[in-house]
C-alpha positions as protocol buffer text, in pm:
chain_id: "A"
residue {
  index: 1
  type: UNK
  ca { x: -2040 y: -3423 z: 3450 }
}
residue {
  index: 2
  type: UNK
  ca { x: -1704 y: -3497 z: 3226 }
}
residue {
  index: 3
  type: UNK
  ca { x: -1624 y: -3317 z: 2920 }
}
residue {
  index: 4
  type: UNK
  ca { x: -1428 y: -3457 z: 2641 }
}
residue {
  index: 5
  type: UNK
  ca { x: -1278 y: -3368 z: 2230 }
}
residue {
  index: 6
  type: UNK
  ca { x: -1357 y: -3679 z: 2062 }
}
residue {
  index: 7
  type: UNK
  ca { x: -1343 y: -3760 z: 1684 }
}
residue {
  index: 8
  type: UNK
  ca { x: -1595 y: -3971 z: 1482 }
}
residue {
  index: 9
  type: UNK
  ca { x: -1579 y: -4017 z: 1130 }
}
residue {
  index: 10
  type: UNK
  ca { x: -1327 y: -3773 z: 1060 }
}
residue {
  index: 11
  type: UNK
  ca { x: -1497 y: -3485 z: 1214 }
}
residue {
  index: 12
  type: UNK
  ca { x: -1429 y: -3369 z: 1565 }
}
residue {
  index: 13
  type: UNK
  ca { x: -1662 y: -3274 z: 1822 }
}
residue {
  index: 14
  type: UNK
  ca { x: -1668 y: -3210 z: 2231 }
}
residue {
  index: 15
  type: UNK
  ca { x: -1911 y: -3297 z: 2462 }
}
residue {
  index: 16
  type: UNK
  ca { x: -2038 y: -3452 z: 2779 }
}
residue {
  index: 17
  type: UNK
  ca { x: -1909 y: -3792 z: 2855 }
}
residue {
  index: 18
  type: UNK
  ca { x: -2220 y: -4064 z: 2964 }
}
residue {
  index: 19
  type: UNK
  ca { x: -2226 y: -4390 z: 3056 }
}
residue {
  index: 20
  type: UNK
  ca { x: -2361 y: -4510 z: 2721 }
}
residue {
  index: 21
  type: UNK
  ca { x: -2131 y: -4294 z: 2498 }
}
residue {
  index: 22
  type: UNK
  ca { x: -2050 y: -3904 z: 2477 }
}
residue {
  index: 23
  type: UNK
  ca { x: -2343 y: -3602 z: 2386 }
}
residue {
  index: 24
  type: UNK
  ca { x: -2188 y: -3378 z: 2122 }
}
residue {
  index: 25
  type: UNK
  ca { x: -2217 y: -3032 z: 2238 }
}
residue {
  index: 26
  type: UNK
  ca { x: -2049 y: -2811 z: 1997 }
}
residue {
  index: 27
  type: UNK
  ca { x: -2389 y: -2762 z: 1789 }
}
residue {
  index: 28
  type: UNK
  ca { x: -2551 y: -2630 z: 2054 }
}
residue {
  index: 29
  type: UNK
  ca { x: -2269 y: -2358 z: 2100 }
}
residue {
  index: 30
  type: UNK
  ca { x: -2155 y: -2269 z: 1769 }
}
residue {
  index: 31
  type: UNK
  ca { x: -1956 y: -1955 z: 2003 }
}
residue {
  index: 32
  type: UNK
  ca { x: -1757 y: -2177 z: 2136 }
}
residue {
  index: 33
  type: UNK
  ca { x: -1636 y: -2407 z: 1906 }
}
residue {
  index: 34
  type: UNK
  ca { x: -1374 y: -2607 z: 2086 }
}
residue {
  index: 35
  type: UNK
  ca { x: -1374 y: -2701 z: 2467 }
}
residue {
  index: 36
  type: UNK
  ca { x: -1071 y: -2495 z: 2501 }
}
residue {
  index: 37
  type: UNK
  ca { x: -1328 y: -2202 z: 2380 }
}
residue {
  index: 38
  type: UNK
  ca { x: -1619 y: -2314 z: 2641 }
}
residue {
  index: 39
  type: UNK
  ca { x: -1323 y: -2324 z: 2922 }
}
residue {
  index: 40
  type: UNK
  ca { x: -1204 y: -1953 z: 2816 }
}
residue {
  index: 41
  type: UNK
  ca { x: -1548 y: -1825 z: 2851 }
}
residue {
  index: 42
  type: UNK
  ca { x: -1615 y: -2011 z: 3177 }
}
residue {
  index: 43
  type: UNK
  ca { x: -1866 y: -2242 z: 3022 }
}
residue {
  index: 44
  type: UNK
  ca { x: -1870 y: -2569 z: 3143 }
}
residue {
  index: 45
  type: UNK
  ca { x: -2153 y: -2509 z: 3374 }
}
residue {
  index: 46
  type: UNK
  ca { x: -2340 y: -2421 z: 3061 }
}
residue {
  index: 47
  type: UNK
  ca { x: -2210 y: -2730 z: 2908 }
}
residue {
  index: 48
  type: UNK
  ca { x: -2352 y: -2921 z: 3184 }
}
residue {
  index: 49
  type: UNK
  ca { x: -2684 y: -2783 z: 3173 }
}
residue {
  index: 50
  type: UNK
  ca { x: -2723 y: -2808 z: 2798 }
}
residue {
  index: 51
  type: UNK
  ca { x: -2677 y: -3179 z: 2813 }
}
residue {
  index: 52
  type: UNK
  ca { x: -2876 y: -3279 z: 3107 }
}
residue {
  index: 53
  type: UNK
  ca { x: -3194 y: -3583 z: 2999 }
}
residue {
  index: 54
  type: UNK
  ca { x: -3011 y: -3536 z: 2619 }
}
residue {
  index: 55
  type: UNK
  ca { x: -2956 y: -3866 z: 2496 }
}
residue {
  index: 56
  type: UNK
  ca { x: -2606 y: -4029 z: 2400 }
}
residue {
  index: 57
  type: UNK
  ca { x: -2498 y: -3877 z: 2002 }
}
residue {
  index: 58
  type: UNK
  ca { x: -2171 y: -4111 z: 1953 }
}
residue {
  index: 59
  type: UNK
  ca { x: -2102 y: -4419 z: 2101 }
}
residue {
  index: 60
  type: UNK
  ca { x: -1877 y: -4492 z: 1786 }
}
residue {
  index: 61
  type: UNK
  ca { x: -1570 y: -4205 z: 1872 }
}
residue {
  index: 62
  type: UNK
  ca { x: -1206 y: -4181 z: 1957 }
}
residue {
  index: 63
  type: UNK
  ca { x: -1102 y: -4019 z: 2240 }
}
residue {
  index: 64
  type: UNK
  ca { x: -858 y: -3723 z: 2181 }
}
residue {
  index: 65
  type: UNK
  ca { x: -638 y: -3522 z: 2394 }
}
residue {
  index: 66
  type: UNK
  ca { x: -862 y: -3322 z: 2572 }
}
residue {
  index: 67
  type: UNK
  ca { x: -767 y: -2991 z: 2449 }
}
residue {
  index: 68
  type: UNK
  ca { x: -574 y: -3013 z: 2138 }
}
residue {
  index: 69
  type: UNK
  ca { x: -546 y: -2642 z: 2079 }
}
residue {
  index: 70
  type: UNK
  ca { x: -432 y: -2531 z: 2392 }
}
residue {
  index: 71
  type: UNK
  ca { x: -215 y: -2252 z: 2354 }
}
residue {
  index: 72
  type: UNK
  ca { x: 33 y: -2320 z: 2674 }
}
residue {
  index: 73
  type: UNK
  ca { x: 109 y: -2601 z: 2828 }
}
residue {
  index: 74
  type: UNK
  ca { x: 374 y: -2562 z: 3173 }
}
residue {
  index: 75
  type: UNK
  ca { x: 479 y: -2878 z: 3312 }
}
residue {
  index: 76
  type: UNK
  ca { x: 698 y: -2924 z: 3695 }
}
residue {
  index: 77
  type: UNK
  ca { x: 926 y: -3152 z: 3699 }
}
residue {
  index: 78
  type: UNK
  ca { x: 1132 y: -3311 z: 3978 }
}
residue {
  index: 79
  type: UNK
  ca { x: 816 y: -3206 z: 4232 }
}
residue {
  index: 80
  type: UNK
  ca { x: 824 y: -3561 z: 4506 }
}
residue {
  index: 81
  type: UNK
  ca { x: 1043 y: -3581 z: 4778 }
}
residue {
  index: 82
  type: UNK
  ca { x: 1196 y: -3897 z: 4666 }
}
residue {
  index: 83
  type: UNK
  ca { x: 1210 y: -3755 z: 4269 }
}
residue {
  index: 84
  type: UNK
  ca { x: 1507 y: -3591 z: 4354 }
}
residue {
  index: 85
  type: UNK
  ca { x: 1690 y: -3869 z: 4464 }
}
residue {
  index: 86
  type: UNK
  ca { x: 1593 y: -4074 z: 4190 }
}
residue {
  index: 87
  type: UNK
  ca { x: 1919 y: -3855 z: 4017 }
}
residue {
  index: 88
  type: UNK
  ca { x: 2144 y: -3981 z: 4214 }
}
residue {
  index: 89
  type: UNK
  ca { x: 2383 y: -3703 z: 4176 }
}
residue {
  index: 90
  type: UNK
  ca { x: 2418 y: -3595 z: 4530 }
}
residue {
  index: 91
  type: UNK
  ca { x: 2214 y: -3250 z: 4472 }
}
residue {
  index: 92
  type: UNK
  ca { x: 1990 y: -3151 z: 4757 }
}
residue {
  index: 93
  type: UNK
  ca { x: 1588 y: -3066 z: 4706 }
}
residue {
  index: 94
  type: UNK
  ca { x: 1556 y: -2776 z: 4495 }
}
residue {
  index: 95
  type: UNK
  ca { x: 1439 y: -2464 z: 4647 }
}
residue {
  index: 96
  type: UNK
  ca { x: 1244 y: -2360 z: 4345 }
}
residue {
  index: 97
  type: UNK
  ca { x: 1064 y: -2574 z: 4125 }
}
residue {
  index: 98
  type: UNK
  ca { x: 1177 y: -2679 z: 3787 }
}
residue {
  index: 99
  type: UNK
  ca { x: 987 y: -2617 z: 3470 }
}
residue {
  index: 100
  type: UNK
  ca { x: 976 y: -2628 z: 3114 }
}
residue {
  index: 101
  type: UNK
  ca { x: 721 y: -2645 z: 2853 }
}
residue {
  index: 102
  type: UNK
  ca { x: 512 y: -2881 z: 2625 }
}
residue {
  index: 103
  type: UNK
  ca { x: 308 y: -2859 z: 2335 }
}
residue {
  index: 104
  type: UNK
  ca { x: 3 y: -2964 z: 2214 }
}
residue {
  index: 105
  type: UNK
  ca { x: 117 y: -3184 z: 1958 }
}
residue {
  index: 106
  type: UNK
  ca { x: 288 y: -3378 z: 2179 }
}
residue {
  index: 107
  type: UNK
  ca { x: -1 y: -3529 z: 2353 }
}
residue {
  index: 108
  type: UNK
  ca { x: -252 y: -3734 z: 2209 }
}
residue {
  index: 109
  type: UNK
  ca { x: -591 y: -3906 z: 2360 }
}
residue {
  index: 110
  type: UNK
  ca { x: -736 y: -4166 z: 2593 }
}
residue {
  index: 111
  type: UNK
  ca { x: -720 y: -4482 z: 2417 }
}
residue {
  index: 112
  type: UNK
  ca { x: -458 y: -4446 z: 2154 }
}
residue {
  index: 113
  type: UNK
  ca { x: -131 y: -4541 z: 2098 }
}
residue {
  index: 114
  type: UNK
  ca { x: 185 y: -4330 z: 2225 }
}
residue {
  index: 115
  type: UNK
  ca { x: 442 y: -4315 z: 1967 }
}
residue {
  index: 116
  type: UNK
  ca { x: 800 y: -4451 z: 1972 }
}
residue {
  index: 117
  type: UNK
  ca { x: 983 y: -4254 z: 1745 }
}
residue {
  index: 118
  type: UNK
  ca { x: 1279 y: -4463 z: 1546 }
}
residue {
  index: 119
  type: UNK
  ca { x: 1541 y: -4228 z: 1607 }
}
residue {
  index: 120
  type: UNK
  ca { x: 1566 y: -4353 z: 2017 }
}
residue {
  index: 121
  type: UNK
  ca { x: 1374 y: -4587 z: 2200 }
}
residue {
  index: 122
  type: UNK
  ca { x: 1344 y: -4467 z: 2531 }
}
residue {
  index: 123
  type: UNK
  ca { x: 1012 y: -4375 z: 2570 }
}
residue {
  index: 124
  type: UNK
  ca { x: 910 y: -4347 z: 2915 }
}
residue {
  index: 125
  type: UNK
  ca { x: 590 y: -4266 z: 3122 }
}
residue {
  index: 126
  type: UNK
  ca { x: 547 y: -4005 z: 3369 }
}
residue {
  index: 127
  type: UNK
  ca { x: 176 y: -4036 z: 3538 }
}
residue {
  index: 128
  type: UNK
  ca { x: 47 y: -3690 z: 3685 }
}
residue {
  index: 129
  type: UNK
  ca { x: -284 y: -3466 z: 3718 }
}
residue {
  index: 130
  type: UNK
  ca { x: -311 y: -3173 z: 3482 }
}
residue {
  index: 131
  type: UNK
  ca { x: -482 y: -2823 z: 3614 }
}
residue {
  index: 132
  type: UNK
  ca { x: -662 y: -2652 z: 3398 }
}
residue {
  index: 133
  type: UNK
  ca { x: -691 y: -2294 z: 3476 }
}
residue {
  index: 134
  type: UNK
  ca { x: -1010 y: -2104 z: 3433 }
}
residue {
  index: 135
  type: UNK
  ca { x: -944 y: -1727 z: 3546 }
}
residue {
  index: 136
  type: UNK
  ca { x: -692 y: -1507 z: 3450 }
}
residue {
  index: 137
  type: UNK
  ca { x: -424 y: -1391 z: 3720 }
}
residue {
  index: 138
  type: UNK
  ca { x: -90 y: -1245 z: 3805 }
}
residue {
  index: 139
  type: UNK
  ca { x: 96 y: -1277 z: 4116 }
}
residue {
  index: 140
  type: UNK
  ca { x: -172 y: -1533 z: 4224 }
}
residue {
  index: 141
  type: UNK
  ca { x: -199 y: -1561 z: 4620 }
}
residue {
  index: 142
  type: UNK
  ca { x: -177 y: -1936 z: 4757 }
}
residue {
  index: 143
  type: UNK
  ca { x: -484 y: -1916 z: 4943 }
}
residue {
  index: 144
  type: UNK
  ca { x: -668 y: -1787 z: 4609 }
}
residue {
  index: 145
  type: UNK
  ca { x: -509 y: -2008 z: 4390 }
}
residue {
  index: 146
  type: UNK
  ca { x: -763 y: -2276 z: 4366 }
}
residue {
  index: 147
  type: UNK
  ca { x: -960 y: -2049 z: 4280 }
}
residue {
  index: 148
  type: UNK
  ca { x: -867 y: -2013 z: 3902 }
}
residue {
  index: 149
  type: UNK
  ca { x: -900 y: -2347 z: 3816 }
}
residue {
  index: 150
  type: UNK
  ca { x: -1109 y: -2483 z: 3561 }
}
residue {
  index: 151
  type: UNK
  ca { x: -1084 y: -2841 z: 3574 }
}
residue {
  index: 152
  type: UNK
  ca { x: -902 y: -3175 z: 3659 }
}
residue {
  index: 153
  type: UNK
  ca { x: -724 y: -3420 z: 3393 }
}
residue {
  index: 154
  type: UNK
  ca { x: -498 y: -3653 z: 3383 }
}
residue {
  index: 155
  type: UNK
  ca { x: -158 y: -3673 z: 3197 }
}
residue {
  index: 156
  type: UNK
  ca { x: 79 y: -3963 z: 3053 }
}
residue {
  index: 157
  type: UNK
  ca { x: 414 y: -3676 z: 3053 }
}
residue {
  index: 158
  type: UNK
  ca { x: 550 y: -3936 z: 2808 }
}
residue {
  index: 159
  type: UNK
  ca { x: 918 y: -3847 z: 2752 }
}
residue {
  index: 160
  type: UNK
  ca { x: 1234 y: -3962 z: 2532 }
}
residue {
  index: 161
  type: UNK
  ca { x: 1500 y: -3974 z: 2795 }
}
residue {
  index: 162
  type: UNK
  ca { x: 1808 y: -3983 z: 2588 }
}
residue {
  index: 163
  type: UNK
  ca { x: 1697 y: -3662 z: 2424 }
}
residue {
  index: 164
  type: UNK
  ca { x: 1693 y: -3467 z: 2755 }
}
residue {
  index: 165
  type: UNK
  ca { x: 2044 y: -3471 z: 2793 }
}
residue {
  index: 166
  type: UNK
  ca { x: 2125 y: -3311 z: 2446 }
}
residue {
  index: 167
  type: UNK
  ca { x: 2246 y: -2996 z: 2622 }
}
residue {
  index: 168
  type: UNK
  ca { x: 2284 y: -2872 z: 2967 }
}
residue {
  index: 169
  type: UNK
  ca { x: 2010 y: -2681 z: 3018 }
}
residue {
  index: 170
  type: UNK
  ca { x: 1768 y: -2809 z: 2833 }
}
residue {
  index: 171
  type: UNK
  ca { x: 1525 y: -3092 z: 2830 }
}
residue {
  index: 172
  type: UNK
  ca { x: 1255 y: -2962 z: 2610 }
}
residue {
  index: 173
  type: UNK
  ca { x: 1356 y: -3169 z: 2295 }
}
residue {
  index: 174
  type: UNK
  ca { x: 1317 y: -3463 z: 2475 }
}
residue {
  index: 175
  type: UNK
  ca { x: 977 y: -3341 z: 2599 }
}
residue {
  index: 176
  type: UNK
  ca { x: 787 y: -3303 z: 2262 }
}
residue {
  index: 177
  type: UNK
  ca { x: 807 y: -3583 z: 2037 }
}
residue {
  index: 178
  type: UNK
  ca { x: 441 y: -3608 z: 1847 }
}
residue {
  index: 179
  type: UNK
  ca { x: 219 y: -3842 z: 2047 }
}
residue {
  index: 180
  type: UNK
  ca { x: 494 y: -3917 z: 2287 }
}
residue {
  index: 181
  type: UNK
  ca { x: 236 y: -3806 z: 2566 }
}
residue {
  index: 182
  type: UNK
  ca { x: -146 y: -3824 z: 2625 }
}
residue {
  index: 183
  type: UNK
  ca { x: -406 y: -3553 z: 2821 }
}
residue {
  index: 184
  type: UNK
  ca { x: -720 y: -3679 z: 2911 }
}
residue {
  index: 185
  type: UNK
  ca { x: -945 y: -3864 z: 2905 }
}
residue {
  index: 186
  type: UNK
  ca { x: -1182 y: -3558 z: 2978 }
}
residue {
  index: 187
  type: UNK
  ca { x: -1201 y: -3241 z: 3225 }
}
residue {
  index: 188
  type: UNK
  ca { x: -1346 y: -3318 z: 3533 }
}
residue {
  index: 189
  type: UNK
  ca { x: -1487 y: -2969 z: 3679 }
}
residue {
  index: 190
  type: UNK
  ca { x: -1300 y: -2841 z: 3980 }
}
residue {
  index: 191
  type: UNK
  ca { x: -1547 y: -2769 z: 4254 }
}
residue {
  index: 192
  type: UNK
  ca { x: -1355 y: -2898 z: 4570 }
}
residue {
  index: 193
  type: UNK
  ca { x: -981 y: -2887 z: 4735 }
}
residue {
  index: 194
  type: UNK
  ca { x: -1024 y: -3215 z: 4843 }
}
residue {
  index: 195
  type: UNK
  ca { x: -1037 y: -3325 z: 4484 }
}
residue {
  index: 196
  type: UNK
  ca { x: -674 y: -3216 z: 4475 }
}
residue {
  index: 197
  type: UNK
  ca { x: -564 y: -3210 z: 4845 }
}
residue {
  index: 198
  type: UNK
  ca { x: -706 y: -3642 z: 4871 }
}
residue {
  index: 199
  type: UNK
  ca { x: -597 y: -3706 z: 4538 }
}
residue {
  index: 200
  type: UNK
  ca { x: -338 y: -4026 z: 4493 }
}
residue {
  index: 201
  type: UNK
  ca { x: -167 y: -4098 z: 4160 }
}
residue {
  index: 202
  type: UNK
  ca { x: -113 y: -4497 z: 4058 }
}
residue {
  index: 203
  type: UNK
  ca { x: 34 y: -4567 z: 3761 }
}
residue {
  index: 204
  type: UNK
  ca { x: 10 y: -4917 z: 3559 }
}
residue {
  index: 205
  type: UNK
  ca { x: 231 y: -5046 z: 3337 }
}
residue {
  index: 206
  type: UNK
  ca { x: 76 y: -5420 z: 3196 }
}
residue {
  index: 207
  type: UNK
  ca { x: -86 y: -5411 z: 3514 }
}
residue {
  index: 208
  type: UNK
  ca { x: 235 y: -5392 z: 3750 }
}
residue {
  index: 209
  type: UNK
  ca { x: 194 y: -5086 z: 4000 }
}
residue {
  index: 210
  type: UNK
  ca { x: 494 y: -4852 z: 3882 }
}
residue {
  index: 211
  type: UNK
  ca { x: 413 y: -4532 z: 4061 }
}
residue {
  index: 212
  type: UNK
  ca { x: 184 y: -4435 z: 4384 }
}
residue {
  index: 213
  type: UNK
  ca { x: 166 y: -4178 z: 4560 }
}
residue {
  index: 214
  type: UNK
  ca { x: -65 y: -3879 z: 4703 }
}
residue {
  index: 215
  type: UNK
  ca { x: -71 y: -3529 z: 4575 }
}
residue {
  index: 216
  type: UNK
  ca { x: 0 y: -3419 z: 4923 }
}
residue {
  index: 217
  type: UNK
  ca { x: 344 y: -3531 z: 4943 }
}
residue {
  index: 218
  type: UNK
  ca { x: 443 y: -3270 z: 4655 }
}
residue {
  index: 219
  type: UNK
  ca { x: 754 y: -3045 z: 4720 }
}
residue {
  index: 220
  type: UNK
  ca { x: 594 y: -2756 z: 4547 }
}
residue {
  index: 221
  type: UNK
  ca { x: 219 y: -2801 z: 4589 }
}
residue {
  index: 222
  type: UNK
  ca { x: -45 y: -2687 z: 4335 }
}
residue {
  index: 223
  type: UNK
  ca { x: -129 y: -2409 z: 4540 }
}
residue {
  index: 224
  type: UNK
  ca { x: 219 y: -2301 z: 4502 }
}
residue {
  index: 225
  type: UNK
  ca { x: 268 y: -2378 z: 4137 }
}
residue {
  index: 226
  type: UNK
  ca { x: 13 y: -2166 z: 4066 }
}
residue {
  index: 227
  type: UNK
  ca { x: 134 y: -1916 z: 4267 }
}
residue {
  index: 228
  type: UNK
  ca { x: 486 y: -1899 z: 4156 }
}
residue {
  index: 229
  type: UNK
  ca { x: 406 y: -1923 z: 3787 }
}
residue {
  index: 230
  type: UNK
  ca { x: 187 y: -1646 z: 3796 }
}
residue {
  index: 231
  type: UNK
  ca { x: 441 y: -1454 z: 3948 }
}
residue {
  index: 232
  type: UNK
  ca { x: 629 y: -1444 z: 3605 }
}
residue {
  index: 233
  type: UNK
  ca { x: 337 y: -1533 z: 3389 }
}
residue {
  index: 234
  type: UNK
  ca { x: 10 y: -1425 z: 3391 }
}
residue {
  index: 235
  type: UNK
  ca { x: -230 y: -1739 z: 3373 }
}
residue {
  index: 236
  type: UNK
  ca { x: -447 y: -1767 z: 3091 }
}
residue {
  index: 237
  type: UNK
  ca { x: -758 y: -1961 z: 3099 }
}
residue {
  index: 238
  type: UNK
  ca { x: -728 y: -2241 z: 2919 }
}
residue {
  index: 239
  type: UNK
  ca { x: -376 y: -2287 z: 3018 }
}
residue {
  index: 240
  type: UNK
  ca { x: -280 y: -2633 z: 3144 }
}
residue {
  index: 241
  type: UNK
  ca { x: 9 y: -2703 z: 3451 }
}
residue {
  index: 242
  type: UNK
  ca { x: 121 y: -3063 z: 3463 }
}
residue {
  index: 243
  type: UNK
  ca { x: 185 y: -3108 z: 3829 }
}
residue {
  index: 244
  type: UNK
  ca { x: 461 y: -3307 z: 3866 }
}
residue {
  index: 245
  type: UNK
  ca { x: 520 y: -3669 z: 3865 }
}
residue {
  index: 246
  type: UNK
  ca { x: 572 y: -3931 z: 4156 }
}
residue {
  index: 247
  type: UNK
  ca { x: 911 y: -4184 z: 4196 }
}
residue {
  index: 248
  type: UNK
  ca { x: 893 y: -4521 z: 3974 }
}
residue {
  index: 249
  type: UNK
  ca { x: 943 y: -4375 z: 3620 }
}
residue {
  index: 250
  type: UNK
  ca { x: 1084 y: -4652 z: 3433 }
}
residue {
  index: 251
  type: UNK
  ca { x: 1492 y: -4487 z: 3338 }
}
residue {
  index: 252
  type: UNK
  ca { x: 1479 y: -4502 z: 3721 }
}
residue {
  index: 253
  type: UNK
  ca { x: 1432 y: -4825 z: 3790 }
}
residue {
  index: 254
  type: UNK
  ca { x: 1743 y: -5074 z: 3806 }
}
residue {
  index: 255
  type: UNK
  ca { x: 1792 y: -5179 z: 3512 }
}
residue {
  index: 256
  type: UNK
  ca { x: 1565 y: -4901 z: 3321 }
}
residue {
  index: 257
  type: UNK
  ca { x: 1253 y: -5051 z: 3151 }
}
residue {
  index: 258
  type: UNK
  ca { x: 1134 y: -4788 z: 2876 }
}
residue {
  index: 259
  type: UNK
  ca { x: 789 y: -4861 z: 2715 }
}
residue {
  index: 260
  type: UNK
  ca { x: 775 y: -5147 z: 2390 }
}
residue {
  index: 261
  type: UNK
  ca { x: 511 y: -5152 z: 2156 }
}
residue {
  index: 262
  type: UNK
  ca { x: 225 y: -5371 z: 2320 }
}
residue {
  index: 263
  type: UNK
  ca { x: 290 y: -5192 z: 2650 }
}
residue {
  index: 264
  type: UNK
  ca { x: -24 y: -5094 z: 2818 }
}
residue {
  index: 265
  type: UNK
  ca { x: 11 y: -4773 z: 3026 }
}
residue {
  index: 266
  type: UNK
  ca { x: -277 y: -4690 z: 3286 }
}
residue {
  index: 267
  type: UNK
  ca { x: -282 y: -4374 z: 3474 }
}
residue {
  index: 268
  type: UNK
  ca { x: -541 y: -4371 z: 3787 }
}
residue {
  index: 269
  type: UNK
  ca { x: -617 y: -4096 z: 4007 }
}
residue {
  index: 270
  type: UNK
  ca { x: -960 y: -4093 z: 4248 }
}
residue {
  index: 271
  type: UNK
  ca { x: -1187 y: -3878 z: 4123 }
}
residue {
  index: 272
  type: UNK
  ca { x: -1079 y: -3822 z: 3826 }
}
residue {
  index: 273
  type: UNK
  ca { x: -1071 y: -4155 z: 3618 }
}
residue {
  index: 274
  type: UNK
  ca { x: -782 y: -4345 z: 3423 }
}
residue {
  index: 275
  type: UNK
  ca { x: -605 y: -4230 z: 3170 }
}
residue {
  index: 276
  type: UNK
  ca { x: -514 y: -4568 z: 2956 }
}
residue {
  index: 277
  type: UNK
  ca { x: -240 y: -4572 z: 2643 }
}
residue {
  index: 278
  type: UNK
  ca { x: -92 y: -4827 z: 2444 }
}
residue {
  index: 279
  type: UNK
  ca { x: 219 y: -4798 z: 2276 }
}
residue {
  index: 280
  type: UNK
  ca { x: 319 y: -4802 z: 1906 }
}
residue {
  index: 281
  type: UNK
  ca { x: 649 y: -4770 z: 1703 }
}
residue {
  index: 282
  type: UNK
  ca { x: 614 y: -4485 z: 1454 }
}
residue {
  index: 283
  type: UNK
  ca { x: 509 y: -4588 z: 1089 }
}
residue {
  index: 284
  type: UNK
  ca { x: 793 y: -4421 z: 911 }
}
């Protein structure tokens, strides 16, 4: 069973995802009243159980991202093999990963638009799967790692390119733009490696195949993310890692083709779902 944050007549609400619609949730667990709250207490199995044979509450809702109050959100960049060359600046693999973070605002939901700011129009799509973590940890082992997650999404790492070369170092203001991104559409529970260790990423731009690939052809894999973050960090539950991104981003592609409004953005990965997105210029 999926869990989503969804919003229907200007009030929002989480719950389990059905075929007919979505079952609010947050009523029956007024302790918990976000999803980020039910992941922190390690509720989702409780979630589950509350709304099994309860009948569909919304079929009128928007989708939203998936936990819009997370509190940290870590992203790896520059994580498959053929990423690297994609630079074309003669630099060899990295021996650590790269990393810088996002923020909630960022993102938005399943369904709705991305936003292309007016101030530079190349908005571009990076198509990855999100962890979730759902234990706390420091100096996380490899073979424990899976361990502490939570949950599976899916993530649209929507970025501005020209504003990731403002200064040397830095790439986060190009990273952040409001609704440049989108998280969802819901957390699939993690209860098996193979849902990460099978797991192949295809993403869709108007229906043209512009990335594939398979998790297991990372640099760093998850295992490892986890691992080294947690070395400086210690993992929160509730935190999010966005896992890196395959070859086929569209500044890398010859000429670059950055996202228009109309575009229609589809993120697949078995066993997890599609993440889909339109695209919108800013109302300003």
């Amino acid at each position: 069973m999926n869990f989503a944050t969804f919003s229907a007549q200007g009030a929002m609400y989480y719950g389990a995802v059905a075929d007919a619609g979505i079952i609010a949730l947050n009523g029956d667990f007024p302790q918990w009243p976000t999803l980020l709250d039910a992941v922190q207490a390690d509720g989702l199995g409780r979630l589950a159980a509350a709304a099994t044979d309860k009948p569909v509450t919304h079929t009128d809702f928007q989708y939203e991202m998936v936990l819009p109050n997370a509190r940290r959100i870590l992203c790896v960049g520059v994580n498959f093999p053929d990423r690297n060359a994609e630079y074309k600046d003669g630099s060899e693999q990295p021996k650590y990963m790269s990393l810088f973070p996002r923020f909630a605002s960022g993102f938005t939901g399943h369904d709705r638009p991305l936003i292309r700011p007016p101030e530079n129009h190349t908005l571009d799509y990076e198509g990855e799967v999100a962890v979730v973590i759902g234990k706390a940890g420091r100096r996380i082992s490899q073979a424990d790692a899976y361990d502490h997650i939570a949950a599976l999404t899916l993530c649209n790492e929507g970025t501005i390119r020209d504003w990731v070369r403002h200064a040397k170092f830095n790439v986060t203001q190009g990273k952040n733009w409001d609704n440049s991104g989108a998280i969802g559409p819901w957390l699939v529970p993690f209860t098996d490696a193979a849902q990460l260790d099978d797991a192949r990423i295809v993403t869709r731009v108007n229906g043209e195949v512009r990335q594939d690939d398979v998790l297991s052809r990372m640099t760093h894999p998850i295992r490892r993310e986890i691992e080294y973050i947690s070395t400086f960090m210690t993992l929160q539950p509730g935190d999010i890692i966005v896992t890196g991104t395959p070859t086929g981003s569209g500044a890398r592609l010859d000429p670059p083709q950055y996202l228009k409004p109309g575009d229609v953005v589809e993120i697949e990965v078995n066993g997890i779902g599609t993440l889909r997105n339109t695209v919108e210029d800013e109302a300003v």
